[in-house]
Structure formats: structure tokens, C-alpha cells
N, C-alpha and C positions, 0 to 999 in steps of 0.2 A: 552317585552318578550311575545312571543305568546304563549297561552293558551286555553287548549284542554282536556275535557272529554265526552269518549263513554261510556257507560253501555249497558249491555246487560247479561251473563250468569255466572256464578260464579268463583270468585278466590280469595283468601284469603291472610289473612295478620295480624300477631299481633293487641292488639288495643294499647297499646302504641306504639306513632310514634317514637321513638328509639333505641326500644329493640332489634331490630332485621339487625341492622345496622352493627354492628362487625361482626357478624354469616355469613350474606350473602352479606358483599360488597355493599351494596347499597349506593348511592350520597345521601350525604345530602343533595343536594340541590335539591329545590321543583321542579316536575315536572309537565307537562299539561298533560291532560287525555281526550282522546274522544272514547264515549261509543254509538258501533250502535246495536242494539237489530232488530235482525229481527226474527219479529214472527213466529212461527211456524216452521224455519228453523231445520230439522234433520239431528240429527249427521251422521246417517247411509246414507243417500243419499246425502250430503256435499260431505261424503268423496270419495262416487262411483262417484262423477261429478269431483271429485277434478283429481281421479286416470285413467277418461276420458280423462281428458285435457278439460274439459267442466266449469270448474273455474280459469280460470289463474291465474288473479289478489287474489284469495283466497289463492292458491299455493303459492304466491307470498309470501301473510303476514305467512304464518307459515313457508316458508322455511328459513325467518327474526325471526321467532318467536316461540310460544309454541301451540302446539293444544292438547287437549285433548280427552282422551281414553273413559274416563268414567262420563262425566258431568252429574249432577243430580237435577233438582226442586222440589221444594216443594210440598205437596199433599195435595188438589188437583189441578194439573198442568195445570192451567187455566188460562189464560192471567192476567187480573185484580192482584190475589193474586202474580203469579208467577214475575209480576215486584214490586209490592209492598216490595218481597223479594229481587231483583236485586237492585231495590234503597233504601234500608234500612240495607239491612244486617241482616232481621230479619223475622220472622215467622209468619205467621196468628193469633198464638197467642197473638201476639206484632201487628201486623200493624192492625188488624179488620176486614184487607180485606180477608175475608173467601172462597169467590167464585165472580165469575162477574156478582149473581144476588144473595143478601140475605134479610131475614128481620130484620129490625131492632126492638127488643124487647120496645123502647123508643117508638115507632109506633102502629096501628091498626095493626090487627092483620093479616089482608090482603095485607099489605105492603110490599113492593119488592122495596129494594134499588138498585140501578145500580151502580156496585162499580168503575166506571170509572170517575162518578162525585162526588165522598164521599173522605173525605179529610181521607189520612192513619194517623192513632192514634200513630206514631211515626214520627221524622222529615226525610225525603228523604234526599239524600245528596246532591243533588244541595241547597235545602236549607239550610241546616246545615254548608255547606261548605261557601256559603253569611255570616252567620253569622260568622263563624271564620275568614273573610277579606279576602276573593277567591269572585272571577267572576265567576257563574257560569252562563249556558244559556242549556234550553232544546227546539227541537224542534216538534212538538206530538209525546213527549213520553207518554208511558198510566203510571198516576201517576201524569204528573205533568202541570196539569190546570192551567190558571191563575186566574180562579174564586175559588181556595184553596188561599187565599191569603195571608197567614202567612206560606205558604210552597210552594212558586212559585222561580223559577229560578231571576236571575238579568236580562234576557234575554228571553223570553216564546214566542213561536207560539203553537197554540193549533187549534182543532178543534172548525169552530163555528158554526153558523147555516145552515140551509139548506134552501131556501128564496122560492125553486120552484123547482119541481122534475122535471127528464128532459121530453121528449115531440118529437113526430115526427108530427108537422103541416104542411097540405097543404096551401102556399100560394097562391093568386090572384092577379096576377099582374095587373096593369092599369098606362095609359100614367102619369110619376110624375110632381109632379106643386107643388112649393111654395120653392123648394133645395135652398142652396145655396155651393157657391166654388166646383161645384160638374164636376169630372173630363170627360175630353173628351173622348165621346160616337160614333160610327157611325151607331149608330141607336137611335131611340127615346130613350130617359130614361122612366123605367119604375120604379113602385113602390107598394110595399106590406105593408099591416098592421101587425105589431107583437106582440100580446097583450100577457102579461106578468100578470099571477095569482099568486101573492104571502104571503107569509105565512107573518102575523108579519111587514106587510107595504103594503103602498100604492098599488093598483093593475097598472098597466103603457101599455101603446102602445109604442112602438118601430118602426120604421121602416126601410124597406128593400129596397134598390135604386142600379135596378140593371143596369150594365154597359156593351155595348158593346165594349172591347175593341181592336179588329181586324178586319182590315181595306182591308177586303175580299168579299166585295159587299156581303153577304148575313146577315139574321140577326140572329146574335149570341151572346148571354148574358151570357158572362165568367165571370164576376168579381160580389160581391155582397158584400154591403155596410150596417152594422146596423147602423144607428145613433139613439139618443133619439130626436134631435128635428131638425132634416131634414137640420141642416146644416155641411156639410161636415170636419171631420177636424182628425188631426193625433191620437185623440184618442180612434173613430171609429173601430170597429171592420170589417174588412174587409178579404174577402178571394176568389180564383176563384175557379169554378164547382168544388166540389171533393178533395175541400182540409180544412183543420181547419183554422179556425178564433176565437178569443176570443172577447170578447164583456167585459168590466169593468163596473160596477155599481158603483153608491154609496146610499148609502139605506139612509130612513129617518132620518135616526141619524147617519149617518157620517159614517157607517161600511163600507169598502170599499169589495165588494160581486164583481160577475160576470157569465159569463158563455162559454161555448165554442160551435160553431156551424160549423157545414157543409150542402151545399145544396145536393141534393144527388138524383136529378131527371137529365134528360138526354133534355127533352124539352127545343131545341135552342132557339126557337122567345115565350115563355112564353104563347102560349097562353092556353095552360092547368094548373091546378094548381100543383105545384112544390113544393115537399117534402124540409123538413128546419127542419133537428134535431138540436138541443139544449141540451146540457147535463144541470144537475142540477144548477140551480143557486146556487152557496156556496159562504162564507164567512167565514176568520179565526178569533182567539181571539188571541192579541198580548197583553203582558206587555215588556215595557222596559224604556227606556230616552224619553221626548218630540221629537215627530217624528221618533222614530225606525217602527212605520208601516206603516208611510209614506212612507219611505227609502227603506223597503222591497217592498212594492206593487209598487213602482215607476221603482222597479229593477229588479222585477222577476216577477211583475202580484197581479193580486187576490189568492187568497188562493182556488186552485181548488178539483172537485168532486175528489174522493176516486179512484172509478171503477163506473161502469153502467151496472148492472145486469140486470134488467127489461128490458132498449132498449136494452140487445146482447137478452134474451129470447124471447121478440117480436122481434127481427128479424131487428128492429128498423136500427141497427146496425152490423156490419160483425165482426168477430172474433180479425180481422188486427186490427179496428177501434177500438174497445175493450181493446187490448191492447195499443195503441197507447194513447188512454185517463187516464189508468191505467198507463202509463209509466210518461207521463207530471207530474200526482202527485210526481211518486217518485224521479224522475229529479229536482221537483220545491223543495222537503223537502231536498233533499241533494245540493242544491244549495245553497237554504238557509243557510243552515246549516253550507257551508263550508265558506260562505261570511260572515257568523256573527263570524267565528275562524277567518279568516285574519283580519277583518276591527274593530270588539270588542275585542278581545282577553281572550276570559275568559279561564280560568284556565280548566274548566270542561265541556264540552260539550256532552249534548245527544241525539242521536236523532235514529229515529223510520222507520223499512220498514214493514206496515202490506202485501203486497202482497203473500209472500207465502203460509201465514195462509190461505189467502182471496181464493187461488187457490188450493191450497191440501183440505181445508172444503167442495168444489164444486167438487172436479176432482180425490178425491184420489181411485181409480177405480182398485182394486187390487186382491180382494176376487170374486169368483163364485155365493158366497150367495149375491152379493150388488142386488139391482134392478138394470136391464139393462142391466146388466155386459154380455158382447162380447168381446172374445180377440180384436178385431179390436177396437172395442169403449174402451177398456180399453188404447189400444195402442196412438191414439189422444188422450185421454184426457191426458197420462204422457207427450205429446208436450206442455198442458199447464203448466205443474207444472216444466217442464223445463225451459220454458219461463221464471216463475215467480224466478228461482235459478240463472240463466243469468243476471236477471236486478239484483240482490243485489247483483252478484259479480262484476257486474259494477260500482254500487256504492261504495263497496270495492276500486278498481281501482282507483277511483275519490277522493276518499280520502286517499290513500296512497299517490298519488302525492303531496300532499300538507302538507306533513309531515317532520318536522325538528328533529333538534337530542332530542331536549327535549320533544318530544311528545310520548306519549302513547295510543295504539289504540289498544281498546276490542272489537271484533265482538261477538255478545252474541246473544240466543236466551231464550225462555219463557219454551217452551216444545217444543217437536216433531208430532206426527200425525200418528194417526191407523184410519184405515180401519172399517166403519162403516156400517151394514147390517143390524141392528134391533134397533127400536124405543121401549124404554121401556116408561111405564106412571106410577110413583111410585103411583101418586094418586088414577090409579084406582086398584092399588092393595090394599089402605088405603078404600079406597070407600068400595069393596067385603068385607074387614075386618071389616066392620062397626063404621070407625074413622070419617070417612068424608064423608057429607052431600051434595048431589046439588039441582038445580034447577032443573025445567023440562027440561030446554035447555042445562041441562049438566056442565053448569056453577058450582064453589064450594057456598055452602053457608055456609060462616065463623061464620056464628053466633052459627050455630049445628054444626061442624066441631071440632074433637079433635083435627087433626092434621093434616098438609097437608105437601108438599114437593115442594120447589121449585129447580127447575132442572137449571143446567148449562153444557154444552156435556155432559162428563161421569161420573159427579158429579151431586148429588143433598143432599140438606140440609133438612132437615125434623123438622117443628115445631108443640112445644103441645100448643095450647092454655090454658093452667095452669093460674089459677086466680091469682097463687102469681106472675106471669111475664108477662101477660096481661090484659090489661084495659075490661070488660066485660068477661072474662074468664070463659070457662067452665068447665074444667079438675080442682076438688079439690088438693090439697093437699097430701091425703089420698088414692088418685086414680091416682096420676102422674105414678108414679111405673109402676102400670098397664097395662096401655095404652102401658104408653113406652115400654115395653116389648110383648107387644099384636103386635103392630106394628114391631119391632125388628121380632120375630117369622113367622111374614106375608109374609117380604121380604127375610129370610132363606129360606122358604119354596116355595115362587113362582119358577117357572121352566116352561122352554120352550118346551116343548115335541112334538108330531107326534100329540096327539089328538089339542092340541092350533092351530098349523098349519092347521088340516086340517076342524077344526069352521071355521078360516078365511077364506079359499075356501070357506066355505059353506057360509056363509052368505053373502060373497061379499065384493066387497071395498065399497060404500054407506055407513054401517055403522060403516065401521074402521075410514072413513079419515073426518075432518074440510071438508067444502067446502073450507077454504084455499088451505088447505093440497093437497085435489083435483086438484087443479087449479094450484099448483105447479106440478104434478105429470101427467098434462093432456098432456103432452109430450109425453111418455111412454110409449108403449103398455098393457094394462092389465095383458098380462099374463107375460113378463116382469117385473111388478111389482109385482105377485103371485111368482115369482120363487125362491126370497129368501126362500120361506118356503117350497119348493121342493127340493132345491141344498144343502145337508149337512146337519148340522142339524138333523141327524139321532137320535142321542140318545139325553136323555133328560140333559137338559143344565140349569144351576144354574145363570142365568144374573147380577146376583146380588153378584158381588165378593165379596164386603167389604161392610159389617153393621157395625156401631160402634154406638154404646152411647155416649153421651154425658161425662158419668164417662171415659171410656175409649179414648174420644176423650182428653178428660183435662191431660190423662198422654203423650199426644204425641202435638207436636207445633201447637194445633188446638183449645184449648179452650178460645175460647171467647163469648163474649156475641151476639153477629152477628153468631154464627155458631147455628147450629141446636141442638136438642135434640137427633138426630140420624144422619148419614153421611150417604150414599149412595154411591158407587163407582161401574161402570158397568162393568163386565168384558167385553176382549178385542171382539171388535167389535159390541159392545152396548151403546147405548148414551143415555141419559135422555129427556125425552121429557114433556110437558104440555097436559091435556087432562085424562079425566076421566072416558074414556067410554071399552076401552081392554087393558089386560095390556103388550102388545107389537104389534109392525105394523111395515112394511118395515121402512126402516131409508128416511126420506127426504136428509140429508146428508149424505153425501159420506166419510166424515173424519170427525173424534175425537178428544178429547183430556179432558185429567184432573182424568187417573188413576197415576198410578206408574211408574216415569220414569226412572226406572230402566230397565225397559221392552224396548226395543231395538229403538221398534220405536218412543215410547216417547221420548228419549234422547233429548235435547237440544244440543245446541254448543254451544264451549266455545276455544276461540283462540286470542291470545295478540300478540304483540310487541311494542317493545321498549329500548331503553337503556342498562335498569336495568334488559332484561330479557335475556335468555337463547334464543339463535338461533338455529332452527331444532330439538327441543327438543319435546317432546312426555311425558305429565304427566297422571296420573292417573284419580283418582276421583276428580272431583271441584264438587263442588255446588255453586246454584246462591246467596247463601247467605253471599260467602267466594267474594265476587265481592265489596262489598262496603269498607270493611276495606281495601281489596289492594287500593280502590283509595282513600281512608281518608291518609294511609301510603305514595302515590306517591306525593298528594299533601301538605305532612309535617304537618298536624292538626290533632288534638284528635280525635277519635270516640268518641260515643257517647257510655252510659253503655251500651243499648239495643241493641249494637251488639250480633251475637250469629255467627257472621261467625268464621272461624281458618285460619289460615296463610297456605298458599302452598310453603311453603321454594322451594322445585325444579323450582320452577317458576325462580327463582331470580339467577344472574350470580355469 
């Protein structure tokens, strides 16, 4: 029986698997589930692309199925936490995962946990569902690692290392000597050195043996060949002028890595040196049966780069080329993906499209206030974020077709995405307050520091160094209160006004931005980057929508030991940044995320079909935490207590 689960945004369901059987007609008999989560996807432009004609295949599953009006995540709506909720069914105050960078109080006080590698403090359902004698298989979903390994899938591809960032070198070619089995030339063979600097193994030379293969009396070197040790064979990465070739590694300890290259100079007979991009060397983390990442890499390649930011901004690379490398990943994870539901069949399948997140964070270009913003630059950049809605509705497409009657298939998202114009520094508003301490170089120094803030987009969690919850502490006992409230009152009171905007004129960018910051920004025109704080903005503005306490955090599904002493939430079109020196500056990014998605453009999505559900139907409000009990209930096993989602009866026929 083939066997299928997607997760991705919310939909609900009793937690006894029976109760709700008479009520709404459901089959008892167990059904497959597959669950695609693609990040960042908004409701509100889903459905303007839907009512385009610009999503078929999306059209498609809800005119089969259920979409929803009013989908809702968790706060704060940040990747990390926000599947922590989609795969548990449960809240920040249950899973730990509070934001996608916090501290943990069991640590220094300077510690910054990254919660994509932190195992969640209740069980996900691919694992939970293993243990109840289901199949289950996830493919990078964010959650489920296979280094958490009492909470990994029966099935796992995950993200793994990154062995060598990519690279635009010029080659030198000269006559080649030493090849073997190497295919007919009608000009000399030549060949190039291609040294390989990498992270975490051996450093390698590779090499490049280039082929004339047109038999046109002149000398022209179309074809190019990488091997590692100069003799010729199918495993070779090969490709002609202008087109992609991948190259396979296998690292010092068996990981099987790679990379993808194109020549990308126009020099017929080589005798200039000739450009040779290379994207990142990457490699994946598999769990499964002896030989399941044999099977995979034997069948679909090495576990390739994400996207390639850096070579499209040096220029490295063309826009076409960009996406084209961005596409191969999400082709290789839904291939993946769909080859491990025929040939393994688990029960539960989930699996992951970061692109749209990756291209609304870069491109979401909507507001007057952003830096740069031109109708016209506003208008190309909505070409990319359409791009990026195109390829998951393709993946959509791709897995519809390989859906049978006992299949169930969740298209889900995390959160939605706002428009970002201003960088706040919670720190250096702690800094002015006299909570927190730095270096001369601007740096925190935690040792004087009461409290600092670490930022996630439009969240940030704010910690006391209190002696009764850290190791060296300096905040008494007697003086938590204080503080906490000193702080509290600081970011009430900070405000964005005419006189802030017009110090930053005055003083310049110099000492607003990082030399990072800079060098991200050196794009730009100056005053381009001055105009968010010309363009609107007229009266005085409160950035700091939601302050909470820690007391008030604990009455709402946020208290835990990972959360802050205080919560942060920026109102809309403000994002949280690191840095201690103003307490706002134009935004380096262009989109947001992780206030209240209730608010239009946070909305997530949330749309099913299958069997057991309603076709053409239109429900209400879901949340991503009503997503795990519907597929505890499809595939006929308990929930766990520490559900907290509810059942969406209209879902069901």
C-alpha cells in the first residue's frame, strides 16, 4: 500500500482517533499523508496568482480540495518555531523552539542557539508516528535532522555541509599529457588546473581537458571535461561552452558532496585565460536502510547548493543562471521526494520548498520608504518572487500526479512576508538605557551587561543576566524587577521621529552601517539609501509594537525557558537587527517576518485534498497547530497529550 505525508500549515482534528468517525463519515481505514511546506508562501498572493491563472496546478488541488480563508501561526512567525508547531501540534511553550536564534539559559551567557539544529522538546510526528509502526520519511524539512536522532524520520535527507563556496576562476590552458580514454579532438587537447580549497578535508586539484569537437578546420574548444585523475570516464563531470555540468565528489570519509560548473568565456582556441564558475561544493545528511544514499545519489546526483547569492551579486552569474541553480535544488528535493513515496512507501511524507522565503526576503520591494525603491525596480523584482510561486506550483503539479485514492496531500506554509524599510537595534536601545555594556569596537561585553537582545526578522528575545539563571551573573535577585522594567519602559518609549532621521543625514552612513553592512549596500546609491528616512515617515512612530514580559509571556503559549525575559515584536515594516551603535538604519532586507499573522500579509497557507475531504470547499480559520492531529487521525494512531491543536470538522466530507 503506498504511503504519504506532507505537512506544512494548519488543520485540525480530535486527539482520539475515533471520536470523530460517526460525526463526519470518515474511513476507518488508515490513510497516507504528504506534507509540502513551502516557506514564506502568502495567502494573499497565492490567491492573486491562483485568480491569474498564474498557479494551475494549485487551482487544480483546491478545486479537489479545501483552501483556507483565514490560516494562522504561531507568535512569533518565524520559520524554526513556526514548523516546530506544524510538526507537533504544539506551541513554543511545548516545543523550546522560541525563535530561529535564542539563548539557552543552561549556557554562557553570550550563547546563541540556532534552532534548526536543536532537537524540539516534544516528539514531531514523523517520529512519533515510527514509533506507533507507520513509515514515516522527511525530506529538508526544518525540524527534522537526522543528527536529532531519537526524533528523525525512518527515511531523512537533510541539509549537510558546505565543503567550498563557489568561485569564478580563470583558467590556463596548455597542450594536455598524461589523459587517458579521452574522446576525439580535431585540435590538440588542452588542459587546465582546478584546485579545490576545502572546508573540513583534504585540499584537491582537479582537472579540466578541453575538447574540440567540430570538425570545421578552425580551432574551437566546445566541450570541457573535469576529471580528478586525468583519466576519462562516465563519471566525469562534463559539459559544452555555456551549458551546466556537475562534477560528484566523494570526501574523506565517504560523504558523497559535489558541485555544478559552467565555462562562461567566449575564447575559441583558449589562448586567454577562460572564466570556470563553480557553485558551492555541498553535500547532504542521509538516514535510512544500508544503501538508501547510495540509491539516492546514484539516482538523482549529489545533494546540491540551495541558491548562489554572492556569484548573482558579483555579477559572477546572470539572473537566468541563478535561477536555474535555484531550480535544480528544488527539482532534486521533489524528486527525491516523490521516488522515496513510490519505491519506500511510507505512510507520511514531508518535504520542504525554501525558495519563496529565499526570494520575497531579497525582493519584496513594495513600500516607497524601502531603500532603492523605483516603480520600475519595484516592478523586476515582483518578476522574481513570481518566479519563485511558479516553481512550487510546479512542484504542486508534480505531485499531484502521483497521487492515488488513499493519498492525502497538505500544501502548507510557516508565515507570509511584509515589507521591510527600517532596521531597529534593540541593543542599542539597552546600551542608551544603561543595561548593556561594549567594547571600544562596539562589540557587547557580557560580563557588564544586564541584558541584551538577540534578534530574529521582527522578533527579538531579550535576556537578564540574573545570577539566579546564569552562571557569573550580575543582575541580583532584588534588582531583576528593576532592570526588567527599566528595559520594558526603554523600548515603550523609543520612537522613530523627524529629529532620528534627520542625525542620520547628518552624520552619514560611515557611522550607521558595519563595514559588512556597507559592502552589502555598496550597490546603491547613497542617497537611495537616505530616502527611507525622507519618504513618509512624517510623524513620530512607535517601532516597537509588542513588549511583553516574561510574566505576561508565560500567560500566552510562549513561556519557556529558551524564551526571553522580554519579547520584542516590530511593528509592520520593521525587522530586528544586531548592532549597538543607532537604534534604527535603513533595512538591509527587503522582507520580514515573525509579527502577528493575522495581519494580511503574514497569513500563511493552508490547502488539502483527499478522500476524506470536502471538494471546492472554502474553510475559515486553520492554524498550523490543528495540522498535526488531522494527520495523527488520517493515519489511525493516538496523538500524543501535548497536542494543543482542535479538530476542523468542515474540512471532512
Amino acid at each position: 500500500m503506498k504511503k504519504l505525508l506532507l505537512l506544512a500549515a494548519g488543520l485540525s482534528i480530535c486527539l482520539n482517533p475515533f471520536s470523530a468517525e460517526a460525526e463526519t463519515g470518515i474511513h476507518s481505514k488508515d490513510q497516507d499523508v504528504i506534507v509540502i511546506s513551502f516557506d514564506g508562501m502568502r495567502q494573499d498572493l497565492t490567491e492573486q496568482y491562483i485568480q491569474a491563472g498564474d498557479m494551475p496546478h494549485v487551482k487544480a488541488l483546491i478545486d479537489k480540495g479545501v483552501w483556507a480563508k483565514e490560516p494562522e501561526t504561531i507568535v512569533p512567525s518565524l520559520t524554526a518555531p513556526s514548523h516546530a508547531a506544524l510538526s507537533t501540534g504544539a506551541t513554543p511553550k511545548k516545543t523550546g523552539i522560541v525563535s530561529n536564534q535564542f539563548h539557552d539559559p543552561e549556557k554562557k551567557f553570550n550563547n546563541k542557539d540556532d534552532a534548526f539544529h536543536t532537537k524540539i522538546n516534544v516528539s514531531p510526528i514523523w517520529s512519533e508516528a515510527s514509533r506507533q509502526g507507520k513509515t514515516t520519511a522527511t525530506i529538508v524539512f526544518p525540524g527534522a535532522n537526522p543528527k536529532t536522532k531519537n526524533q528523525t524520520a525512518d527515511y531523512s535527507v537533510f541539509y549537510g555541509d558546505t565543503w567550498a563556496k563557489s568561485s569564478l576562476d580563470k583558467l590556463s590552458f596548455q597542450e594536455a599529457s598524461g589523459w587517458k580514454n579521452t574522446p576525439k579532438s580535431f585540435s590538440a587537447l588542452k588542459e587546465a588546473d582546478l584546485p579545490l580549497k576545502l572546508k573540513g578535508a583534504k585540499n584537491r586539484t582537479l582537472f579540466v581537458l578541453a575538447v574540440d569537437t567540430t570538425n570545421d578546420q578552425q580551432v574551437n574548444y566546445d566541450q570541457f571535461i573535469v576529471s580528478q585523475n586525468k583519466q576519462v570516464n562516465q563519471e566525469d563531470g562534463r559539459a559544452r561552452r555555456d551549458e551546466w555540468g556537475t562534477v560528484p565528489l566523494t570526501m574523506d570519509k565517504g560523504e558523497h558532496a559535489g558541485f555544478t560548473f559552467k565555462v562562461k568565456g567566449t575564447e575559441a582556441d583558449l589562448q586567454q585565460p577562460l572564466p570556470f564558475f563553480k557553485t558551492a561544493v555541498t553535500s547532504g545528511l542521509f538516514h535510512g536502510p544500508a544503501g538508501f544514499e547510495e540509491t539516492i545519489t546514484e539516482q538523482f546526483g549529489f545533494f546540491p547548493v540551495e541558491s548562489e547569492d554572492d556569484a548573482l551579486e558579483k555579477k559572477w552569474i546572470t539572473r537566468k543562471e541563478y535561477e536555474e541553480i535555484s531550480s535544480r535544488f528544488v527539482n532534486w528535493v521533489t524528486d527525491v521526494s516523490l521516488h522515496i513515496k513510490k519505491t519506500y512507501q511510507p505512510d507520511a511524507l514531508f518535504f520542504y520548498g525554501p525558495q519563496i522565503d529565499h526570494e520575497e526576503h531579497k525582493y519584496t520591494l513594495t513600500d516607497p520608504r524601502q531603500p532603492g525603491y523605483t516603480e520600475a525596480k519595484a516592478a523586476r523584482y515582483k518578476t522574481y518572487i513570481d518566479w519563485a510561486y511558479k516553481l512550487a506550483d510546479d512542484t504542486v503539479g508534480k505531485t499531484m500526479n502521483t497521487l492515488d485514492e488513499n493519498d492525502h496531500l497538505f500544501v502548507v506554509s510557516d508565515h507570509g512576508m511584509e515589507a521591510a524599510h527600517t532596521m531597529l537595534e534593540p541593543n542599542a536601545v539597552l546600551h542608551k538605557a544603561g543595561l548593556l555594556e561594549t567594547h571600544r569596537d562596539g562589540t557587547i561585553d557580557y560580563s557588564k551587561t544586564k541584558a541584551y537582545a538577540v534578534p530574529s526578522g521582527s522578533a527579538a528575545h531579550v535576556y537578564i543576566n540574573a545570577s539566579a539563571t546564569q552562571k557569573n551573573g550580575i543582575v541580583e535577585k532584588d534588582e531583576f524587577n528593576d532592570v526588567q522594567q527599566k528595559a520594558i519602559e526603554a523600548f515603550q518609549r523609543a520612537e522613530i521621529n523627524q529629529k532620528n532621521r534627520n542625525d542620520l543625514l547628518e552624520i552619514g552612513l560611515e557611522a550607521v552601517f558595519s563595514s559588512k553592512e556597507k559592502e552589502e549596500l555598496s550597490k546603491l546609491p547613497e542617497a537611495d539609501i537616505k530616502s527611507v528616512w525622507q519618504a513618509g515617515l512624517k510623524e513620530t512612530i512607535h517601532p516597537y509594537e509588542t513588549v511583553l514580559s516574561s510574566a505576561e509571556m508565560e500567560k500566552k503559549p510562549l513561556g519557556h525557558a529558551h524564551a526571553g525575559d522580554i519579547l520584542l515584536i516590530g511593528a509592520p515594516g520593521y525587522m530586528m537587527a544586531n548592532g549597538t551603535s543607532r537604534p534604527s538604519k535603513p533595512s538591509l532586507e527587503l522582507g520580514t517576518h515573525g509579527g502577528d499573522s493575522t495581519k494580511q500579509d503574514l497569513r500563511p497557507v493552508f490547502m488539502a485534498t483527499g478522500s476524506s475531504f470536502k471538494e471546492e470547499s472554502t474553510v475559515g480559520k486553520v492554524s498550523t497547530l490543528d495540522l498535526a492531529p488531522t494527520v495523527y487521525k488520517l493515519l489511525g494512531i493516538d496523538a500524543p497529550a501535548f497536542v494543543e491543536g482542535e479538530t476542523q470538522t468542515t474540512l471532512w466530507k
